[in-house]
C-alpha positions as CSV (number, residue, x, y, z in Angstrom):
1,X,11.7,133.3,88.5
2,X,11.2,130.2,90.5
3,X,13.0,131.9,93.6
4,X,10.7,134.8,93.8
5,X,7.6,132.1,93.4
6,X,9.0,130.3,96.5
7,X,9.5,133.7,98.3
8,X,6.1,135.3,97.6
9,X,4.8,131.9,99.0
10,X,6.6,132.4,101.9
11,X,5.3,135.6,103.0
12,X,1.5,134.7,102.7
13,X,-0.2,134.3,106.3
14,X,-1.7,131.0,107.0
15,X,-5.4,131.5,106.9
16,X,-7.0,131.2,110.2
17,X,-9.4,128.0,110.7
18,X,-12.3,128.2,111.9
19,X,-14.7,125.9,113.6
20,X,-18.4,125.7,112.8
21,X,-20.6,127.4,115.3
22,X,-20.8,125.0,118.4
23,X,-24.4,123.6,118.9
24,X,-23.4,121.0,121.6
25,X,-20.4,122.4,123.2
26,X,-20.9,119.5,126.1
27,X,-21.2,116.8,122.9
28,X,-17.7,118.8,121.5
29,X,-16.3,118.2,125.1
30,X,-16.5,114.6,125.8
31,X,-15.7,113.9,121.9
32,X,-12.2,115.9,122.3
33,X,-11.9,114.1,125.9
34,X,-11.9,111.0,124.7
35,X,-9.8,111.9,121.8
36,X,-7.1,113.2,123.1
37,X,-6.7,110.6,126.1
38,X,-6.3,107.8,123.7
39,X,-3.9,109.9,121.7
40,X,-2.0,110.6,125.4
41,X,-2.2,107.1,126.1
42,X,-1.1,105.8,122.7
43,X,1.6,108.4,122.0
44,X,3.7,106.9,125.4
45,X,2.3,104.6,127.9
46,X,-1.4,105.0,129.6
47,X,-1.1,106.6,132.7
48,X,-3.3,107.6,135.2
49,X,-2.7,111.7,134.7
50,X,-3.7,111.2,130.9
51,X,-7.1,111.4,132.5
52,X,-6.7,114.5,134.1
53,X,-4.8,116.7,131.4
54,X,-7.7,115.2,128.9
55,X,-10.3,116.5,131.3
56,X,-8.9,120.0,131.9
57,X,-8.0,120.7,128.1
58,X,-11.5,119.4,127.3
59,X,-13.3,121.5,130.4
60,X,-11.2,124.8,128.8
61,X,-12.1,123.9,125.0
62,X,-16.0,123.6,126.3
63,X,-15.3,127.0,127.9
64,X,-14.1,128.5,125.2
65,X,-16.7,127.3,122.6
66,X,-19.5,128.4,125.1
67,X,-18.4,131.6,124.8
68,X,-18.3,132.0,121.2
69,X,-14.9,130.9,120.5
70,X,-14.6,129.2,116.9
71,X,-11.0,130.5,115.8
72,X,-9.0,127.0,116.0
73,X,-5.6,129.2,116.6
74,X,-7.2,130.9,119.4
75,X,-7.9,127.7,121.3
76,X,-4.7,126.3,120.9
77,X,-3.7,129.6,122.7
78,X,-5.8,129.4,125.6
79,X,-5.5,125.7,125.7
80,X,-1.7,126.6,125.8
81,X,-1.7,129.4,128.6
82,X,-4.2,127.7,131.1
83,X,-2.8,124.5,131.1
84,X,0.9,126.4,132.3
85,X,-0.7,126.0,135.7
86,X,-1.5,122.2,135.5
87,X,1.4,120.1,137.1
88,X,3.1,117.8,134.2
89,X,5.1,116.6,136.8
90,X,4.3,113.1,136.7
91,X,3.5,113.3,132.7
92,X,5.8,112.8,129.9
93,X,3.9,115.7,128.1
94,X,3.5,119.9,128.0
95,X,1.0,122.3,127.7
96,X,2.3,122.6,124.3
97,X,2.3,119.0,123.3
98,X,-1.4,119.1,124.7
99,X,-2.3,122.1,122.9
100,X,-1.0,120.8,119.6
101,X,-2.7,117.1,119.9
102,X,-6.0,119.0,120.6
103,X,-5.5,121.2,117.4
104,X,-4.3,117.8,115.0
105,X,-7.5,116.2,116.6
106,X,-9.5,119.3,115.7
107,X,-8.4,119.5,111.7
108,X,-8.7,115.6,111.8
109,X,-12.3,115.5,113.0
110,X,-12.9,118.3,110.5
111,X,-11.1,116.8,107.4
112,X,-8.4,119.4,107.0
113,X,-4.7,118.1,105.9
114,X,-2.1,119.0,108.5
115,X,0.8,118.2,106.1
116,X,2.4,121.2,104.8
117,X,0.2,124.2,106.1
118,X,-2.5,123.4,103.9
């Protein structure tokens, strides 16, 4: 019994988060900015291109919301695919860790537990 619990658990979808309508998209901007430069600049060492990957993911999450966007996965994605063509070069991070930190941010500021897909 307890096996096909654990397996009918693991074939429900994780429910798709969504944020509240944005009213300040600008406000949203320079909150997730900031937020995710300190993150970048506490998760290694501050450097100089922390600025710029803070201010592109922040300029495409302001795009996004302006445009109706609420769907938290859906960010991620296009967070994900337009910073491919930023240079990480001289950065010890990738689009992907970028696109994550913006998405733990996100479910921080809103209150939601990122342990364990809930």
């Amino acid at each position: 019994m307890e096996n096909l619990i654990h397996r009918e658990l693991m074939t429900e979808p994780i429910p798709p988060i969504t944020l509240p309508p944005a009213h300040n998209p600008q406000q949203e901007g320079e909150w997730l900015r900031l937020a995710l430069l300190n993150w970048l600049d506490h998760e290694f060492i501050p450097e100089q291109v922390n600025q710029q990957i803070a201010k592109r993911a922040a300029q495409i999450f302001v795009r996004q919301r302006m445009e109706g966007e609420n769907d938290l996965g859906s960010l991620v994605m296009a967070i994900v695919t337009e910073m491919e063509s930023f240079d990480f070069s001289e950065s010890f991070f990738s689009e992907f860790a970028v696109a994550n930190a913006v998405s733990d941010l996100l479910l921080d500021s809103l209150g939601i537990d990122r342990c364990c897909g809930q």
